[in-house]
Structures are given as structure tokens and as C-alpha cells.
LOGUFI-110531 format. One line per 3 residues: number of its first residue (from 0); for each residue x, y, z of N, C-alpha, C. Coordinates in Angstrom, 1 decimal. Example, Ala and Ser with C-alpha at 12.3 -4.5 7.8 and 13.67 -1.06 7.14 Angstrom:
// LOGUFI-110531
0 = 13.2/-5.7/7.8/12.3/-4.5/7.8/13.2/-3.3/7.8 | 12.8/-2.2/7.1/13.7/-1.1/7.1/12.9/0.0/7.9
// end
This chain:
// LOGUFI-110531
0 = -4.5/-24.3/12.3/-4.3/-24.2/10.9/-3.3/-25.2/10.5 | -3.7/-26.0/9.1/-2.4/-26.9/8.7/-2.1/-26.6/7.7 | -0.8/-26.4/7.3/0.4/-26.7/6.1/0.2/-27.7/6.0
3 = 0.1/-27.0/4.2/0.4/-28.5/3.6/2.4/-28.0/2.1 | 2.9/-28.6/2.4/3.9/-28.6/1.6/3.8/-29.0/0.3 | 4.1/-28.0/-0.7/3.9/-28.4/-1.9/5.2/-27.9/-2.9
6 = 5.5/-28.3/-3.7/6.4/-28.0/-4.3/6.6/-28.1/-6.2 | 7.2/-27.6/-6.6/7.0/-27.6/-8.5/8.4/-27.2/-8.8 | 8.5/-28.0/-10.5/10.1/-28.1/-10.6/9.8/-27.2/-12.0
9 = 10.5/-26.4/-12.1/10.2/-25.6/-13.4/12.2/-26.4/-14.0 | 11.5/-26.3/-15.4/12.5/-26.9/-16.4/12.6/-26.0/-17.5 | 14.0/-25.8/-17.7/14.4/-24.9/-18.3/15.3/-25.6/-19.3
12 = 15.4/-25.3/-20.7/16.2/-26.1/-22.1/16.5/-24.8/-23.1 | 17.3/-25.2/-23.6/18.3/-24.0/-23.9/18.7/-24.2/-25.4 | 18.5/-23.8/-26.4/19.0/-24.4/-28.0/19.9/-22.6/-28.4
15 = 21.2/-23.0/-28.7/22.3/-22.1/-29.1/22.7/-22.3/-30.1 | 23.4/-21.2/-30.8/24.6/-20.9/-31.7/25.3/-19.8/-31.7 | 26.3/-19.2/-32.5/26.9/-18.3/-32.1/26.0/-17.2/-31.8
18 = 25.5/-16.7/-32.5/24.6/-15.9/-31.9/23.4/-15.5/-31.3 | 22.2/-16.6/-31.1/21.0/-16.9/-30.8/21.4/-18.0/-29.8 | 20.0/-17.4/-28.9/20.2/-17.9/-27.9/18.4/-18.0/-27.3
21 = 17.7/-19.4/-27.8/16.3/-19.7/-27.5/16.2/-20.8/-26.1 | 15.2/-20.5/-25.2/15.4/-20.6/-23.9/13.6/-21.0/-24.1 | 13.5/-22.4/-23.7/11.8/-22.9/-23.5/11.5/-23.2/-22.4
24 = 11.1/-22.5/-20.9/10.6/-22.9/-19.5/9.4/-23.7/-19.4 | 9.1/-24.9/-18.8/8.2/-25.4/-18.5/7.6/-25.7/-17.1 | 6.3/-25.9/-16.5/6.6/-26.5/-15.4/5.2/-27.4/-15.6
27 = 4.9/-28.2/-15.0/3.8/-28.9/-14.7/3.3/-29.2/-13.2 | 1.9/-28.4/-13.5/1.2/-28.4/-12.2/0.4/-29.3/-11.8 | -0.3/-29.6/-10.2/-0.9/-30.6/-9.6/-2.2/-31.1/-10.3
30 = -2.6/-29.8/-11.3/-4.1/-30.3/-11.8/-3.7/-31.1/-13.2 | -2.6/-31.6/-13.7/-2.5/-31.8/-14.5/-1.8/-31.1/-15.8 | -1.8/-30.0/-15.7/-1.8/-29.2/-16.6/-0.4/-29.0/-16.8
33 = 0.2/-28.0/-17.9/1.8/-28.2/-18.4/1.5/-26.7/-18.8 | 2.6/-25.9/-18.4/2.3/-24.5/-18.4/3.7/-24.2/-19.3 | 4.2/-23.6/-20.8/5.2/-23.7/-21.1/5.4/-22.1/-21.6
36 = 6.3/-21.9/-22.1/7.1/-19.9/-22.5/8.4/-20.2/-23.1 | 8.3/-18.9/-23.4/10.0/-19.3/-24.5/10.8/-17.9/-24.3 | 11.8/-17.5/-24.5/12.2/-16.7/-24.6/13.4/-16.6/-25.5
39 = 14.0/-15.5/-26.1/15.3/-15.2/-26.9/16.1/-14.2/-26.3 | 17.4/-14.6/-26.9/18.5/-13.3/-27.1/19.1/-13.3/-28.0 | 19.4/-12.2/-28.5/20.7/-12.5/-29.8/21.9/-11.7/-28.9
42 = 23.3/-12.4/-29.5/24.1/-11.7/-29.4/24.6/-10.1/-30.4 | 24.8/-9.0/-30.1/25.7/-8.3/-31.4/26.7/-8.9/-31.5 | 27.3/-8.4/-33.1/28.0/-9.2/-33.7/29.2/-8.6/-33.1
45 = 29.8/-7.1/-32.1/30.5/-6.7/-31.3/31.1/-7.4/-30.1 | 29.5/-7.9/-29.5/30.2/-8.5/-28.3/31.0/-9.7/-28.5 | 31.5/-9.7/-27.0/32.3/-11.6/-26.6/31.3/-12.3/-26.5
48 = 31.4/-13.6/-27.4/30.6/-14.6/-27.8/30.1/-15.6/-26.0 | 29.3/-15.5/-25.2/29.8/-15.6/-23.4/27.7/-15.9/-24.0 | 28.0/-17.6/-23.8/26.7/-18.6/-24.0/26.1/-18.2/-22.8
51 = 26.9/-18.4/-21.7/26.3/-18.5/-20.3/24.8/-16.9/-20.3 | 25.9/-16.3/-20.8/24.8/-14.6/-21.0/23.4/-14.9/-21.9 | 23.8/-15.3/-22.8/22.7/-15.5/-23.9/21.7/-16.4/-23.2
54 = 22.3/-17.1/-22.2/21.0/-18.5/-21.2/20.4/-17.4/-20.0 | 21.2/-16.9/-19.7/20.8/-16.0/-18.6/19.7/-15.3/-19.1 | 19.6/-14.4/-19.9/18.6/-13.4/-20.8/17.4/-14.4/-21.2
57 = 18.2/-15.2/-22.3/16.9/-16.0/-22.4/15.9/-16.5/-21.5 | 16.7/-17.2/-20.7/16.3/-17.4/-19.6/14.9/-16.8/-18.3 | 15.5/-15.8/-18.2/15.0/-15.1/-17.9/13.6/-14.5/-18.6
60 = 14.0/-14.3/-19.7/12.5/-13.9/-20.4/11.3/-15.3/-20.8 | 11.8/-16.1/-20.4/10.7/-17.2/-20.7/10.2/-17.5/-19.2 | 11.4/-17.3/-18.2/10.5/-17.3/-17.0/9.8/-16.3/-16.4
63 = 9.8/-14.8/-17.1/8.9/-14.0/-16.9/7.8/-14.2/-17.9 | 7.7/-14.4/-19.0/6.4/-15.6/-19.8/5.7/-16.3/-18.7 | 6.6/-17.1/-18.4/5.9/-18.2/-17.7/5.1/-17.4/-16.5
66 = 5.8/-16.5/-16.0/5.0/-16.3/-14.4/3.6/-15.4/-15.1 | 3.3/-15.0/-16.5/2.8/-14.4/-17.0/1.2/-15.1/-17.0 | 1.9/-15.9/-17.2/0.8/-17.1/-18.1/0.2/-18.0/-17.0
69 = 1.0/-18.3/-15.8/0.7/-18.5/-14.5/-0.5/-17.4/-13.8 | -0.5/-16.4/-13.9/-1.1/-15.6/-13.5/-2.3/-15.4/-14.2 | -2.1/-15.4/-15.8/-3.3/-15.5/-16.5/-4.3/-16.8/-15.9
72 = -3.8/-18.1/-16.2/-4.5/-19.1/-15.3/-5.2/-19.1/-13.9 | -3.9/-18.4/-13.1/-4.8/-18.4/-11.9/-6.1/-17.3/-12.3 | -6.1/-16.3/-13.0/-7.2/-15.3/-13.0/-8.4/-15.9/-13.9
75 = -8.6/-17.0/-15.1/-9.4/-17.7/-15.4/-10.1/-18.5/-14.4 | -9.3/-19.0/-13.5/-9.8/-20.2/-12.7/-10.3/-19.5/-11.4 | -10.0/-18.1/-11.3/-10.8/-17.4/-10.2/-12.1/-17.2/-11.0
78 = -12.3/-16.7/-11.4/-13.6/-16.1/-12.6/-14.6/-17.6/-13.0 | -14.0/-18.3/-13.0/-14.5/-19.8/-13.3/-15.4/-19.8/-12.1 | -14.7/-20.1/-11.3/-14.8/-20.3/-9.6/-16.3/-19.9/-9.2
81 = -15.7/-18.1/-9.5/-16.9/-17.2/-8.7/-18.0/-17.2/-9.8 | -17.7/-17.2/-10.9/-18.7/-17.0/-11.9/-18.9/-15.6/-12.2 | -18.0/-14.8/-11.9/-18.2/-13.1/-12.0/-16.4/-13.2/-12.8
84 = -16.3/-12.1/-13.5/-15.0/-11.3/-13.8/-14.2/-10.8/-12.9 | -13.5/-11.3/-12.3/-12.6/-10.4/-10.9/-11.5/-9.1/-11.7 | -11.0/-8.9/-10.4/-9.9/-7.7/-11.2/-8.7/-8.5/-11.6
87 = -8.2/-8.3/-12.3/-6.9/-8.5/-12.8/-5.7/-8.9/-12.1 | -4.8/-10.2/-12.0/-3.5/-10.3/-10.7/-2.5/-9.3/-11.5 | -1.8/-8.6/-10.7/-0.7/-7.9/-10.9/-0.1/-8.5/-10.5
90 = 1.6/-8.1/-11.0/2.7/-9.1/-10.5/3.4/-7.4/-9.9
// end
């Protein structure tokens, strides 16, 4: 059996102000293709104003998008493949 090593750089950009906090993940794959998601946070007007938090949240929610949308793809391109509807990827 052979390995083959492959690897993907997901890119992650971040647009702030005091209280919003929008987070756009990208990655681009071997077929060409550019797979992208977004995510938000707002701060309350309570909390400590802590950017790093508002990137983290954001963050996070565009790269659960992303792994979303990843999965939708792979499930198109199975169904392509076979020519039948398969079941659904669960994460």
C-alpha cells in the first residue's frame, strides 16, 4: 500500500471593531476549487472589550461552516461518482 502526503492551508482574515467581530475561512483544494465561510461575534456592551475572543468565536464559527460545506461537497461528488443518492456525511 502507498502514501501519498497531501496537505491544505486553510486561511483565516478577521475584520473588527469595538464590538463585531467578522471572521472569513478559506481553503483551496487540489481540484481547483476555493471553498470559503464566514462567521460572527458580537461583543455585549457589559463585557471586556478582549479582540483576541471575538477572533476565537468568530473563528471558529466559519471554520465549522467551512467543515460544513466540505462535507456537503464531498457528498455531491460521491453521488456524482456513483450516479445514485448516498446517505448523508455526518460529522
Amino acid at each position: 500500500m502507498m502514501h501519498t502526503a497531501v496537505g491544505w492551508h486553510v486561511e483565516l482574515e478577521f475584520l473588527e471593531d469595538d464590538q463585531h467581530t467578522k471572521a472569513v475561512a478559506m481553503v483551496r483544494l487540489p481540484d481547483g476549487t476555493a471553498v470559503r465561510a464566514h462567521g460572527r461575534a458580537s461583543r455585549h456592551e457589559s463585557d471586556v472589550n478582549q479582540p483576541r475572543v471575538g477572533e476565537e468565536i468568530a473563528g471558529a464559527r466559519a471554520l465549522n461552516e467551512l467543515a460544513m460545506r466540505l462535507l456537503d461537497k464531498a457528498h455531491g461528488e460521491i453521488d456524482q461518482a456513483s450516479g445514485r443518492v448516498s446517505h448523508p456525511i455526518h460529522v
